[in-house]
Each structure stands twice: as structure tokens, then as C-alpha cells.
C-alpha positions as CSV (number, residue, x, y, z in Angstrom):
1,X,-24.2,27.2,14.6
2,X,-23.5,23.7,13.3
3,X,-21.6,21.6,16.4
4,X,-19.3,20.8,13.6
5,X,-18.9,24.2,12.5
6,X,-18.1,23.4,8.8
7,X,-20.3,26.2,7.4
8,X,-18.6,27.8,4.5
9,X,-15.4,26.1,5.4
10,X,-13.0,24.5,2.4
11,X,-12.0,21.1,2.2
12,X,-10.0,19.0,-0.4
13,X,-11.1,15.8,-0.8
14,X,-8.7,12.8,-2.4
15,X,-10.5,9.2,-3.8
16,X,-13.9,9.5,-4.3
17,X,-14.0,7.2,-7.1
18,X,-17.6,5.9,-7.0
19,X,-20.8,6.0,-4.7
20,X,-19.7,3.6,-2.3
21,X,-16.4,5.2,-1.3
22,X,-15.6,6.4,1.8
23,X,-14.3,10.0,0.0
24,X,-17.4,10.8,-1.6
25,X,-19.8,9.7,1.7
26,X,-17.5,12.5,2.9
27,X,-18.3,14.7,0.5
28,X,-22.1,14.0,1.0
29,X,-21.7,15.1,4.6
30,X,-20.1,18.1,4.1
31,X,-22.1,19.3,1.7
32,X,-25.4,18.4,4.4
33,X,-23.0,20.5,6.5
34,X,-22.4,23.8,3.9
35,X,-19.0,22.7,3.8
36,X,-17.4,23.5,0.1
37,X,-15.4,20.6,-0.8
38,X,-12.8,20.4,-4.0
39,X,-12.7,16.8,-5.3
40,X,-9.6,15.3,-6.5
41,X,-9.5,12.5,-9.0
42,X,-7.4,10.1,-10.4
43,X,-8.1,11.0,-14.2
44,X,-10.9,12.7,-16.4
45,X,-12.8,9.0,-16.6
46,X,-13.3,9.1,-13.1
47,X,-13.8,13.0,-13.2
48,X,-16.7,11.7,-15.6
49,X,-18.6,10.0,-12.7
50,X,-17.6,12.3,-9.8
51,X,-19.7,14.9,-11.3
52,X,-22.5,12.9,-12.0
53,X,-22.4,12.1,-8.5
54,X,-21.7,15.8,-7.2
55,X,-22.7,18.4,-10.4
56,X,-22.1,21.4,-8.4
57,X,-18.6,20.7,-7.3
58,X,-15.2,21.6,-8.4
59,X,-13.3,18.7,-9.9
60,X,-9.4,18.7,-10.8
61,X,-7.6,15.4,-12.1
62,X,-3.9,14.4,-10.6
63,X,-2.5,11.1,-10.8
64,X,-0.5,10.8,-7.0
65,X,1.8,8.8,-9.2
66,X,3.1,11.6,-11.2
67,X,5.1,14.3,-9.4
68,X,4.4,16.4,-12.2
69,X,0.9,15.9,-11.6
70,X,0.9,17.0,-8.3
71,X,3.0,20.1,-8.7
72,X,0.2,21.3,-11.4
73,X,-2.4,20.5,-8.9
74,X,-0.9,22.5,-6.6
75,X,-0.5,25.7,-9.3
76,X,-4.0,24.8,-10.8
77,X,-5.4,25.6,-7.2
78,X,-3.7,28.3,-5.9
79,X,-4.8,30.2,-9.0
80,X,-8.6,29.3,-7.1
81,X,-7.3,31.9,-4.4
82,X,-8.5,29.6,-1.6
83,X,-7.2,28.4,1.7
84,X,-8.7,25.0,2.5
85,X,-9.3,24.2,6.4
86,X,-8.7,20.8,5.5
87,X,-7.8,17.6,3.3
88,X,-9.1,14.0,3.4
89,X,-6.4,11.4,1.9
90,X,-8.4,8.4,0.9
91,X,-6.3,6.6,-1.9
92,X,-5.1,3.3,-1.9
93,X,-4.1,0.6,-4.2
94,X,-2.4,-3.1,-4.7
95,X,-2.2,-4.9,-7.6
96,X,-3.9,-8.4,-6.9
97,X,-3.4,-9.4,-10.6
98,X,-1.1,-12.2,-10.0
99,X,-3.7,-13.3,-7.4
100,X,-2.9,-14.5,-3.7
101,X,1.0,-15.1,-2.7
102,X,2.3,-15.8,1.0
103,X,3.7,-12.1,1.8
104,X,7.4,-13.4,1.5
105,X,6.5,-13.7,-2.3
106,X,4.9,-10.4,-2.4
107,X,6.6,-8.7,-5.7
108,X,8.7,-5.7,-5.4
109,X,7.0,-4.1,-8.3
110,X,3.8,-4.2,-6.5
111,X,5.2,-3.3,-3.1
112,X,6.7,0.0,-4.0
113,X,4.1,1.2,-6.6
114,X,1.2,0.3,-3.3
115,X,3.6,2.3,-1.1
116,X,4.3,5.0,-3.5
117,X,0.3,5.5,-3.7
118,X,-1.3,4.5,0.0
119,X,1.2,6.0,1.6
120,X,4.3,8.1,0.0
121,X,1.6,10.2,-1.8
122,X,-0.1,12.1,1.6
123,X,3.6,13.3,2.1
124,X,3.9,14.2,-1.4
125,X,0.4,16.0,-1.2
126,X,1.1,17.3,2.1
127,X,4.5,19.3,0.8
128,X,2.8,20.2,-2.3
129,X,-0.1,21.5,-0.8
130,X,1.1,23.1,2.5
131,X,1.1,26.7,1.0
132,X,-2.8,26.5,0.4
133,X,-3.5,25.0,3.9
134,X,-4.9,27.5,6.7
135,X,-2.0,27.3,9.7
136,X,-4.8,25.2,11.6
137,X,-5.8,22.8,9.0
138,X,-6.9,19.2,9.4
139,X,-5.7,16.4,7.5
140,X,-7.1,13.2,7.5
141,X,-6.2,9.7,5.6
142,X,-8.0,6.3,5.8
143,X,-5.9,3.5,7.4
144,X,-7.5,0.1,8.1
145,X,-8.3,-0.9,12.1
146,X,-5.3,-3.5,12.7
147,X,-2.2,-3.5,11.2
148,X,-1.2,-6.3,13.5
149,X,-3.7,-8.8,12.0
150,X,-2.2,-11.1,9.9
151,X,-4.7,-11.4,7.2
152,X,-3.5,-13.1,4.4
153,X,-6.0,-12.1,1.6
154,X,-5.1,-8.6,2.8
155,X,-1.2,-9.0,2.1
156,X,1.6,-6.5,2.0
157,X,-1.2,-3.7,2.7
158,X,-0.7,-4.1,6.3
159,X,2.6,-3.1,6.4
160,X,2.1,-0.2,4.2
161,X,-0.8,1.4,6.3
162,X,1.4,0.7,8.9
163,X,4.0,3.3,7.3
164,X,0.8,5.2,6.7
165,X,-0.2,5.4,10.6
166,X,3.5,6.4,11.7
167,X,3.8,8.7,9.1
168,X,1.1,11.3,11.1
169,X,3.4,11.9,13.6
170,X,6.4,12.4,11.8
171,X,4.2,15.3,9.2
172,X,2.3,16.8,12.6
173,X,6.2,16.9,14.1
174,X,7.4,18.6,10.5
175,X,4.3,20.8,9.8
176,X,4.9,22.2,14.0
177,X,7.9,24.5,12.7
178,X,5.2,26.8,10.9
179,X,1.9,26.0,11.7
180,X,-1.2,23.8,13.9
181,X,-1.7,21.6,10.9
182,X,-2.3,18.2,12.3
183,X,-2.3,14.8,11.1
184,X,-5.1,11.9,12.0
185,X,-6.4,8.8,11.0
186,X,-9.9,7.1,10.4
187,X,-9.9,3.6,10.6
188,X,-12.5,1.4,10.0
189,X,-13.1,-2.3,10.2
190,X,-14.1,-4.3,6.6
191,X,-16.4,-2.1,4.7
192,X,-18.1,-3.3,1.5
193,X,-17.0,-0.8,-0.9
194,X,-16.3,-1.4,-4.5
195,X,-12.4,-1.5,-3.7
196,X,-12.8,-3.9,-0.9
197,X,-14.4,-6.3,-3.8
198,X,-11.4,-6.6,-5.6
199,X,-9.5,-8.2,-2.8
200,X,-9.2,-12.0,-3.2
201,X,-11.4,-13.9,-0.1
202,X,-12.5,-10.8,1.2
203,X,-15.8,-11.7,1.3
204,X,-15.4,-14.3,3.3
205,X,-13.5,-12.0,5.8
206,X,-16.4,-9.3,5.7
207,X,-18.8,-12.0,6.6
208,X,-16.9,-14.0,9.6
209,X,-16.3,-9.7,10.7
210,X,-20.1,-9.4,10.6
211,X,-20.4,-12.7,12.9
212,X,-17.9,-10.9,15.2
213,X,-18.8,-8.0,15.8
214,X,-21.2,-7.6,19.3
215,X,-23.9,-6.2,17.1
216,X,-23.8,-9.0,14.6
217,X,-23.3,-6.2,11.4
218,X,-20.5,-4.7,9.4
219,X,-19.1,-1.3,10.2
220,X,-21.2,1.0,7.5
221,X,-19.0,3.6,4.9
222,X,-21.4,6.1,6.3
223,X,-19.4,5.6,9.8
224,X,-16.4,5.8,9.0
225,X,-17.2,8.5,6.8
226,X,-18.8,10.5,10.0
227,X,-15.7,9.5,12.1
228,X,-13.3,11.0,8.8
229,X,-15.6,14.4,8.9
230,X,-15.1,14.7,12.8
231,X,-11.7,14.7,12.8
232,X,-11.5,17.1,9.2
233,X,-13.5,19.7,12.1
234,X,-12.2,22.1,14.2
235,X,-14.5,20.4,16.9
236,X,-11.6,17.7,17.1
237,X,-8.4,20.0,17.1
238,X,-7.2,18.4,20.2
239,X,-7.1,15.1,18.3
240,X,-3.5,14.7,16.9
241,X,-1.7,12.4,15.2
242,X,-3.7,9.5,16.0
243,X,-5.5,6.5,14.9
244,X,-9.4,6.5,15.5
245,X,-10.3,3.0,15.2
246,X,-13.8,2.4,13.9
247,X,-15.0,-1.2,14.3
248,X,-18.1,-1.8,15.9
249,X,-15.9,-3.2,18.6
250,X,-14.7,-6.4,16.4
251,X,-11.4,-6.2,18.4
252,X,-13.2,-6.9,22.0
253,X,-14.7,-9.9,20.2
254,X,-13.0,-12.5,18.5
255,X,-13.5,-15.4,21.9
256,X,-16.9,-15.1,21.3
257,X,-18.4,-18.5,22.6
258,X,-21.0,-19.0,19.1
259,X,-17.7,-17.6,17.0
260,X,-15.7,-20.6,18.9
261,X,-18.1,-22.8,18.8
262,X,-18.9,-22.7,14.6
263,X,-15.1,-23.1,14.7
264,X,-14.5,-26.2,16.6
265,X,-17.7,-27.7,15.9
């Protein structure tokens, strides 16, 4: 038996939009682990290049956006007759279009439709979806490794994963009243995925993270991905509620003396 013990299992799997997304290196390690996962996509575009990158898998379409959407998700699966052991959560979104503002300019508009989809949609999924969850299911969402970090290029996101990360005790706490399903986190450090690119100076911020970090390189998708998968297993059922931080140790770093010295220099 697999120490992960994913054989045969059922997992649905949120945001894998491309190769270099955390969601679909999540898929490519359950599949190495004979897991069965159900991808969920934004729309059929993106459904288009899912299967391309997974041809064997089951593919549905629901915009988080839509509550409509995500009531016919939840009847278009139950209709599969399955009870998934798990769910990863890995959607986010903010609208940079109006580039860079200091975050007591950040528009309404973009607040609320950013909170609507990092956040508010895992307890819209969650309630949707409870019915087709075993009682011991894993859920997991991707958060980001500080919320506490003023970053400005990163914005209003901050506070929004914050809402995010307090948000898996208050669904662990409701979801106790009828079941073990439990509620956890994965986050990593800067990753250079095709959604990171779109954030203004975020380059620059992956870099200065790769000169920070003790072993002088970025946090990989593949790890966080691996961190994601451990806490989707029934390995980690102790684990609840919580934030697994995955950053190469960035954190224990930033007074490094060749970091301070570039600086000052």
C-alpha cells in the first residue's frame, strides 16, 4: 500500500487552468498515485486545454461566479453516483487592469468580485457540494505564505486570503455537526506560474524571494503541489484547519547579511 493511500480514491479538483498550475501538478500526482480525480473548470475554452493536458479525465465547466452554475455542478455530479474523499480549491483572481494603486484606492468593484472568487466561492462549493463528500473528506484551498506582508504589487489579495485562512475554521466548526470533513490550507511562497505573471512587479519579488531564501531558489509548483496532495490524504487527518506554510524557509531569512548588504550598499 501507497503511504499516501490514494489508490482508487476520488478527488475534485478546482483551477487547473494550464501546465504550470498548482491544480493540475495536483492532478499529475494523483494520477502517479491511482487516485481518480474530477477536474473543474472555469469554461469550455479552458476545458479545451485541461483535456489536452489530462485526455483520460472527467472534465465539468462551472463558473464560481454563477450560483446557478454551481447548483448544476452539484446535480451534474451527483448523477456520476460518486462520493469524492476530497476537494482541492485552487481559484483565485484580481483584476490588475487599472494597474498598481496604493490599497486605500483599491476599487470596490475589484475587491468584492476577488473576494467573491478567492474566497466566498470555497463556502459556496463547500455547501453545494457537502452531499457528495464522504463524512471524512479533505478539503484543501491554496492561500499565499504571509498575509501580514505588506507587499504592494500584491494589493487587496492579502486581505482576501486572509478571509480565506480564517474561513477553515469557521467551515471545519460548521461541517463538525454532521461529519469529519476538515478544512486546510497549502501555502506556498512566490511560485512562477502563469497567474503569478500577470501581477504587476512580481518578478522583481520572485527574484529578491530567490535571493532570500537559505537555498538561494524559489519554492517549485511541484512543492506546493506535494504539500496540497498530503493534506487531500487520509495520512494527514490529524491536520485541521490549518495553514501549512511552504517557503523554503524565506520567513527565517530576510536579515540575511549579503540580502542587507546589496541593500545598503
Amino acid at each position: 500500500m501507497s503511504f499516501l493511500q490514494l489508490k482508487n480514491k476520488h478527488f475534485l479538483v478546482f483551477g487547473v487552468a494550464n501546465k504550470k498550475s498548482v491544480a493540475s501538478a495536483v492532478v499529475r500526482i494523483l494520477l502517479e498515485e491511482d487516485a481518480e480525480p474530477v477536474l473543474v473548470v472555469k469554461d469550455g475554452e479552458i476545458a479545451q486545454r485541461a483535456a489536452k493536458l489530462f485526455p483520460d479525465t472527467s472534465i465539468f465547466c462551472c463558473d464560481v461566479e454563477q450560483e446557478d452554475q454551481i447548483a448544476r455542478l452539484a446535480a451534474d455530479l451527483a448523477e456520476e453516483n460518486i462520493l469524492f474523499d476530497g476537494l482541492l480549491h485552487s481559484i483565485a483572481f484580481a483584476d490588475f487592469s487599472e494597474g498598481l494603486k496604493p490599497f486605500h484606492e483599491t476599487p470596490k468593484r475589484a475587491f468584492f468580485q476577488a473576494m467573491d472568487i478567492s474566497c466566498f466561492s470555497l463556502i459556496s462549493l463547500a455547501r453545494a457540494l457537502a452531499p457528495l463528500l464522504k463524512k471524512d473528506a479533505s478539503v484543501v484551498t491554496v492561500s499565499i505564505s504571509t498575509t501580514r506582508m505588506a507587499s504592494e504589487n500584491y494589493g487587496y489579495m492579502a486581505p482576501i486570503k486572509a478571509a480565506l485562512d480564517s474561513s477553515l475554521a469557521f467551515l471545519t466548526k460548521s461541517f463538525s455537526e454532521f461529519s469529519e470533513i476538515r478544512f486546510n490550507a497549502v501555502a506556498p511562497g512566490l511560485l512562477k506560474t502563469s497567474a503569478s505573471a500577470g501581477i504587476p512587479g512580481y518578478l522583481d519579488s520572485y527574484l529578491f524571494a530567490e535571493q532570500t531564501i537559505p537555498r538561494r531558489r524559489a519554492v517549485a509548483t511541484d512543492e506546493a503541489a506535494a504539500a496540497a496532495v498530503f493534506l487531500l490524504s487520509p495520512v494527514s487527518s490529524g491536520i485541521v484547519a490549518q495553514k501549512i506554510v511552504v517557503d523554503a524557509g524565506m520567513e527565517i531569512n530576510f536579515f540575511n547579511k549579503e540580502t542587507i548588504r546589496k541593500a545598503v550598499d
